[in-house]
N, C-alpha and C positions, 0 to 999 in steps of 0.2 A: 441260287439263294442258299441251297444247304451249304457250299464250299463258303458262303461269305460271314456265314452263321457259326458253323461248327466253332470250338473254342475258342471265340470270341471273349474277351476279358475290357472292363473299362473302369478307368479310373474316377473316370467324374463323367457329369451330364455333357461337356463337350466334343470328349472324345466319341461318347454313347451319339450325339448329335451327328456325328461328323461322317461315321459310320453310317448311319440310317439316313443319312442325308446322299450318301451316296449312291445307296440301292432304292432309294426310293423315287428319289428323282426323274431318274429315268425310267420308271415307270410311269410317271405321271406326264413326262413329255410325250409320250409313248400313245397316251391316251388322246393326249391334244392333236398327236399328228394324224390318228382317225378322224377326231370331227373336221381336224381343216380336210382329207380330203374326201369325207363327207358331203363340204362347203357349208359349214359351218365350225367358223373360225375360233377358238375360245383364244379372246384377246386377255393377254392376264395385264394388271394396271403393276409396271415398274414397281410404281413409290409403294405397291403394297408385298414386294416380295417376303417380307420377314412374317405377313399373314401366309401368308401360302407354306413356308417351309415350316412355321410352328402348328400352322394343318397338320401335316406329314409328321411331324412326330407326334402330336397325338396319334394319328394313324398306328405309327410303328409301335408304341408304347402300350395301345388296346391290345395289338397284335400279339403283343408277348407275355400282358397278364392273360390273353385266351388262352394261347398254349403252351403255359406252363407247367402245366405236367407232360407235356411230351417231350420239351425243352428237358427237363431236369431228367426224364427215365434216360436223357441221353448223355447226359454230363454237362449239360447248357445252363449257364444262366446271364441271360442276358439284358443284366439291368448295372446302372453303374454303381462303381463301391461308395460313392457320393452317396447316393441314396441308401445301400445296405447298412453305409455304418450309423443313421441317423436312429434304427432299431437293433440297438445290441441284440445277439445270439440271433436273429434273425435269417443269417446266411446260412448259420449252419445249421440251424430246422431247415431250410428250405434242403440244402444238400442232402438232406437226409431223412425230405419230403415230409415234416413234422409239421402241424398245424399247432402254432402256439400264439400268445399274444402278441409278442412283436412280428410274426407274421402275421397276423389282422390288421397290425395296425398299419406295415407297410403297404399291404392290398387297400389298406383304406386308403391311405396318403396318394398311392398312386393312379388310383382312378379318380381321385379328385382333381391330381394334376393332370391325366389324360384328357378330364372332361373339360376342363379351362383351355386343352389346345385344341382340341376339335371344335368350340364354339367359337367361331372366325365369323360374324357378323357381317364382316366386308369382305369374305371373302370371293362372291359372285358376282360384287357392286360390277355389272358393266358386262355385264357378261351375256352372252347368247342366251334366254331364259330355256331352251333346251337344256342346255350344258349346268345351267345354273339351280336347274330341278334336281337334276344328278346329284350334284355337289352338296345341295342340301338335304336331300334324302341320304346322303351318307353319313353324314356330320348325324342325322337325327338317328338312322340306325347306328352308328357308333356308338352314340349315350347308351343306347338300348343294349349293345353287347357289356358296356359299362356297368349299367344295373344290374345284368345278368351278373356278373364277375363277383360283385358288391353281396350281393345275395348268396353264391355257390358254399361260402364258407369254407371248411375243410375239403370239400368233393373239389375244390379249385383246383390242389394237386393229384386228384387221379384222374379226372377228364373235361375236357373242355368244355366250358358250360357256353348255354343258347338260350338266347332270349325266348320268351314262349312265342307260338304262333301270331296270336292276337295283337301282341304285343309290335310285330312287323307290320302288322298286316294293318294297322291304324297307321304304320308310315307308310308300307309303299301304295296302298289303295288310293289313297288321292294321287300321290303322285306321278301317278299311272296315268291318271287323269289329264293334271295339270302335262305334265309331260308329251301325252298325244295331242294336247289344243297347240303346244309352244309348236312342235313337228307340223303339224297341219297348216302351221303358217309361213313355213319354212321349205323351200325347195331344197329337195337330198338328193346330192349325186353317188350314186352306188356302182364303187369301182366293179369292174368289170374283173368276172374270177380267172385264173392262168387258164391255158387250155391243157398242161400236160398236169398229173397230179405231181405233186411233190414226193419223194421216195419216204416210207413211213420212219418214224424215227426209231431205232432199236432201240428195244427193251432195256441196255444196261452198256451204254456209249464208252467208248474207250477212253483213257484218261488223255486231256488236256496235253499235247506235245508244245511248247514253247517255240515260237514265232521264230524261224531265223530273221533278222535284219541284213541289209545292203549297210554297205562300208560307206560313209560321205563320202562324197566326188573329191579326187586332188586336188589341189591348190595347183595352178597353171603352172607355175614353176616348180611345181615336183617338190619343194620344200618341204619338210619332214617335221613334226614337233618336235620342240628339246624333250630329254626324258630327264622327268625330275621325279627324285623321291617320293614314294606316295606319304612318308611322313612330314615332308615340304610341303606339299598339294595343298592350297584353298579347295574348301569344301562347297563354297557359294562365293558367284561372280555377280556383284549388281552392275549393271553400264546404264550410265547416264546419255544416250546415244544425240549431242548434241551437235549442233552445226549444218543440218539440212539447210534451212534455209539462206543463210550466208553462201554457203556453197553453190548455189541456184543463183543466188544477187548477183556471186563474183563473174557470173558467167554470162548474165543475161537472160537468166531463166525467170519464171513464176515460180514463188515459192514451194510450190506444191509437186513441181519437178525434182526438187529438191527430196522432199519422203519417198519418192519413188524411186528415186538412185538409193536412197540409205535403205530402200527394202533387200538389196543384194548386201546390202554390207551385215544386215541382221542374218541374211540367211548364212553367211560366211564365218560369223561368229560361234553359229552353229554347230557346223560342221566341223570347226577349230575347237569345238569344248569336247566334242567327243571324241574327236583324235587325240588329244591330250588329256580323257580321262577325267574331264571337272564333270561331279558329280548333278550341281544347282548353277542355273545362270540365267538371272533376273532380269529384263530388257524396260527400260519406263517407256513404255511408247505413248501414251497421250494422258495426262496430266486433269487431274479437277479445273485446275484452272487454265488451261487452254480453251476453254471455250467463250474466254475472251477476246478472242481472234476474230479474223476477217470470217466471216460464214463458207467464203469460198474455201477455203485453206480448209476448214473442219471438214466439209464436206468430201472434199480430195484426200484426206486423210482416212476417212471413214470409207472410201471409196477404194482405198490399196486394201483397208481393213479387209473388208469385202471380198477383193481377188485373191487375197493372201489364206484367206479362210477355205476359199472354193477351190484356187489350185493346191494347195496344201503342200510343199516341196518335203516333208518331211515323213511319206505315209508309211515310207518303206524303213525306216533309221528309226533306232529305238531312242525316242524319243518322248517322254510322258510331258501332255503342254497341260499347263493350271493357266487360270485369269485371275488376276488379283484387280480389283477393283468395284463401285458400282454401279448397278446396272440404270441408274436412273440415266437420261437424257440422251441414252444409248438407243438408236432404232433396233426393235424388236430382233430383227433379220440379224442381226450381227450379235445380238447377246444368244439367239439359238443357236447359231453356227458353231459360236466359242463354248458353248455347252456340250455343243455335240462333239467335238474335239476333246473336250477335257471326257466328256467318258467315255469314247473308243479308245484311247491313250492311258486311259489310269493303270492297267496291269500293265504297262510298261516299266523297265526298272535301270535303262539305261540313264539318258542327262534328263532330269528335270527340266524344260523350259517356261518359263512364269513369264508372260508379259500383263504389264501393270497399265490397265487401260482405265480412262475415266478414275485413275487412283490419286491420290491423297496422302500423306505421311499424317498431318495431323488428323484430319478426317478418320484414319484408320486407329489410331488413340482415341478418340473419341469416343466410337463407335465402341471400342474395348471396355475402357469406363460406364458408358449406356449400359452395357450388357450386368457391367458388373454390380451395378448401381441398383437391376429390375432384380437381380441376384438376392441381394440384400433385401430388397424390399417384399421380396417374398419369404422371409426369413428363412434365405440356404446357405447366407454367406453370413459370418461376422466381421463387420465394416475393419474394426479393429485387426481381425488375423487376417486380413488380406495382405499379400506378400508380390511380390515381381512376377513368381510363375505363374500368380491366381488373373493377371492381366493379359500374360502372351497366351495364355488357355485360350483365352477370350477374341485374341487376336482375328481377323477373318481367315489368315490363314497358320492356322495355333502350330503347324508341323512343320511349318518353313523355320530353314535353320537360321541363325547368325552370321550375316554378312560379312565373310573375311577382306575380300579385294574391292571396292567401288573404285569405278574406272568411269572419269567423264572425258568425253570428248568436246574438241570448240577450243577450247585455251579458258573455259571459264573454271573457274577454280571455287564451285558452290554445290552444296548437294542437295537444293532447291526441294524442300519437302519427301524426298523419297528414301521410303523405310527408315524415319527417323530412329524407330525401336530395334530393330535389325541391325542398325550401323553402329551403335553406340562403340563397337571396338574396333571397326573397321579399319584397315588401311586404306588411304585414301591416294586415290592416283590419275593425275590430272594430263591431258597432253592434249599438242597445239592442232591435229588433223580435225576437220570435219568429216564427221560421220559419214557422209559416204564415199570418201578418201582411203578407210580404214578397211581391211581382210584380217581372217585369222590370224595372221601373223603376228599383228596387233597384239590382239588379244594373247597370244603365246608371248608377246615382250611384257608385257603385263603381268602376269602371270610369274614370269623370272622377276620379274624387279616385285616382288611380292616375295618371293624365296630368296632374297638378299636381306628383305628390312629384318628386325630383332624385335620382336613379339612380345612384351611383359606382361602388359595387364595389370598393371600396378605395382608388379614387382619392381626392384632395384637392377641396375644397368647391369650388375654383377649375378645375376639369378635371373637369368630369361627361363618363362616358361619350356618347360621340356615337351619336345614335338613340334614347335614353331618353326619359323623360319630364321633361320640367327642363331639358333640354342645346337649347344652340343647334342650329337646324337643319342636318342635313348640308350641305358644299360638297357581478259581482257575489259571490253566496253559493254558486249551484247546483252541481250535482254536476258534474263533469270528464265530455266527450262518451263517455267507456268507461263509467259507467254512469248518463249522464244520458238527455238528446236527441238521435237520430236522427231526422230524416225517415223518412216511409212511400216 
C-alpha cells in the first residue's frame, strides 16, 4: 500500500478513481472470499456494480482526509488536481501544512462529497444480513470519521482526528446485536487452521526482485518474426476474431466446436505479439449482442470462458490481461475469475492482453457521456468546456491507447461495434481465413502490411506523419460479429 501511495499525482477525479479502484478492490474481494468460505456467501447484484465501486471511493477518499497530516509530513498528497484547483492557493497551504480558507473550504467540499459516496442505500439489497450488518455499520461509521474530519479544523494537518467514543459506540452497539441474531441463524464453517506455523515475517523485507518470465512456445515450424523498426511497430492490435462458426458448418461440426478450435488460434496470437514486441493486443470475444443467439452456443462459449480462465496458458509469459466490458448477464463465476486475472497480472509490463467480453462500442460511448452528463450535474464539469479528452477520461478504460491495426477475420469487411472511439484512425485490415485457420504468423503478416500503408491523419499525400509507417525516417454474406463469429 505505501509502494502504491508514495508519489502518487492525479490529474482529475478519474485517474484518482482508477487508482483507488485498483487497491481497493481487491481488498474488498478479499473480504468476500472469507464469508463464502465461512458459508456465507455475499452475493453482490451485477446491475448494481457502479454502487459498490462509488462505496469504495467514498471509502478511499475518508481515508485520506484522515490522514492527511501523515500523508503530507511525507510529501503525499493524494487528492486530484481537479479538485485542488477548484480552491485557489489551496495546494500550496496544504504543501506547506497551512490552514487557510480555501483549505476549509476544500475539507468541506470534500467530506461532503465522501459522505454522498458512502451512503449507498442499495448497497446490501440482497445480501446475507450478516454481511449486510457489516456493510452498514461501516458506511455509518464512515460518516462518523467524516464529522470527526469536519470538526478537526486546523488540528486536521498535525494529526488524525477520531470520532469520540460515544459517538461509535451508538453505531457498533446495536449492531453487535443485530449482527449476533443474523449469525445465530446462520450455520458457520470455520476453516480448519495449518498444522505447521507459518515463518514470521521479517521486520524490513527485501526489496521486490522482478519476476523472470518463460519465452512463448515456438511456432512448430521454427518460423521466426520479421524484425521491423520499432518506429514502424503498431502500438495496439484490435482482432475481430471472426469465422468460428462457418468453420464448424464447413466441416460438420456444432457451432460451438467451432470457439473451441479458435481458442488455440487466440492463444497463438499471443504468443506471436510477444515475440514480435507489440505492446497492446485487443481480442472481441463475446459481443452485447450475441446473446441473441441460440442459448446452447452462449453457454458453450461461456463454458471455454470458464477453462480458459482455470487453465490459464499464460501464468508464466509476461503478460498483463484487462477485461473490457460489462458485467451484467455474466455469471458470477466467470466475472471473478476475470477479476482475479486482472489483478494478479497488473505489475506485469510486458503485452497488454484486453479481451472484450459482453462489450459494446456504443454501449461503451454511452456510458462515457452518462458519466459525463452526472459530471455536470454535480457542477464539476462545464457542459460548454467539455472537449475529446474530457470523454476518453471517462472512457471504462481511460489508459487504453488508440487502435493502430484492426484486423478482422471471415472475409467480412465491417468493424461491427468494436472500439468505435479507439478506431477512429485505425488501419483497417480484412482477410478471407477463419479464425481458427489463423497462427501467429497471421498476425505477423498483418502487422507488415501495416508498416507498408502511409499514415497521414489528415495530412496531404506529400507530408505523411513522421514515425508512421510510409513516412521517411525521423532526423462476404455472413452475419455481422453481434450475432455471427466470436472466438472461444
Amino acid at each position: 500500500m505505501r509502494r502504491d501511495s508514495h508519489g502518487q499525482r492525479f490529474a482529475d477525479w478519474n485517474s484518482w478513481r482508477a487508482w483507488g479502484r485498483g487497491t481497493l478492490l481487491p481488498w474488498f474481494d478479499q473480504v468476500r472470499d472469507l464469508f463464502d468460505k465461512a458459508g456465507a456467501g455475499v452475493a453482490l447484484r451485477l446491475d448494481r456494480q457502479e454502487v459498490y465501486t462509488t462505496f469504495l471511493d467514498g471509502v478511499r477518499l475518508t481515508d485520506i482526509l484522515t490522514d492527511l497530516s501523515a500523508d503530507l509530513a511525507q510529501g503525499d498528497l493524494l487528492l486530484p488536481g481537479q479538485a485542488l484547483d477548484r480552491f485557489p492557493g489551496c495546494e500550496d497551504d496544504l504543501s506547506h501544512r497551512r490552514w487557510s480558507p480555501a483549505t476549509a473550504a476544500l475539507v468541506t467540499d470534500l467530506t461532503r462529497l465522501a459522505r454522498a459516496w458512502v451512503t449507498q442505500p442499495a448497497l446490501a439489497h440482497g445480501m446475507h444480513p450478516g454481511p449486510a450488518v457489516v456493510l452498514d455499520t461501516m458506511a455509518g461509521l464512515l460518516r462518523a470519521q467524516l464529522d470527526a474530519v469536519d470538526a478537526a479544523g486546523p488540528a486536521l494537518l498535525r494529526t488524525p482526528p477520531r470520532p469520540s467514543t460515544a459517538a461509535t459506540a451508538r453505531l457498533v452497539v446495536p449492531a453487535r446485536a443485530r449482527s449476533a441474531l443474523a449469525w445465530s441463524l446462520t450455520p458457520v464453517t470455520v476453516p480448519r487452521p495449518r498444522e505447521a506455523r507459518a515463518p514470521a515475517v521479517p521486520a524490513q523485507s527485501p526489496p521486490a526482485r522482478r519476476p523472470v518470465f518463460d519465452r512463448p512456445p515456438p511456432h512448430p515450424s521454427g518460423e521466426q518474426p520479421p524484425r521491423i523498426p520499432a518506429d514502424q511497430m503498431p502500438t495496439h492490435v484490435a482482432v475481430i476474431m471472426d469465422g468460428n462458426g462457418r468453420w464448424a458448418r464447413h466441416r460438420g461440426l456444432p457451432r460451438h466446436e467451432g470457439h473451441r478450435a479458435g481458442r488455440a488460434a487466440a492463444r497463438e496470437m499471443v504468443y506471436g505479439a510477444l515475440e514480435i514486441g507489440l505492446r497492446h493486443l485487443t481480442l472481441y470475444t463475446l459481443s452485447t449482442e450475441n446473446w441473441k443467439r441460440d442459448g446452447e452456443e452462449i453457454g458453450a462459449i461461456l463454458d471455454i470462458l470458464r477453462e480458459e480462465l482455470e487453465d490459464y496458458p499464460f501464468q508464466d509469459l509476461d503478460v498483463r490481461v484487462r477485461w473490457h466490458g460489462r458485467p451484467e448477464r455474466l455469471p458470477q463465476d466467470v466475472v471473478d475469475s476475470m477479476r482475479l486475472r486482472e489483478r494478479t497480472t497488473r505489475d506485469r509490463t510486458g503485452l497488454t492482453l484486453t479481451t472484450c467480453i459482453n462489450y459494446g462500442g456504443r454501449d461503451e460511448i454511452t456510458r462515457a457521456a452518462a458519466a459525463l452528463a452526472r459530471r455536470v450535474r454535480d457542477g464539476e464539469l462545464d457542459p460548454d468546456a467539455i472537449r475529446e479528452e474530457d470523454l476518453a477520461r471517462h472512457l471504462p478504460q481511460p489508459d487504453m491507447p488508440d487502435v493502430d491495426l484492426l484486423w478482422r477475420t471471415g472475409a467480412e469487411q465491417r468493424v461491427s461495434n468494436f472500439l468505435p472511439w479507439h478506431t477512429s484512425y485505425a488501419e483497417l485490415y480484412f482477410t478471407p481465413d477463419h479464425w481458427p485457420e489463423t497462427d501467429r504468423r497471421h498476425l505477423w503478416q498483418a502487422i507488415g502490411e501495416y508498416t507498408r500503408r502511409q499514415r497521414r491523419h489528415g495530412a496531404s499525400a506529400d507530408s505523411p506523419i513522421p514515425g508512421t509507417p510510409g513516412a521517411a525516417p525521423p532526423s462476404g454474406t455472413a452475419e455481422d460479429v453481434g450475432a455471427s463469429d466470436v472466438p472461444g
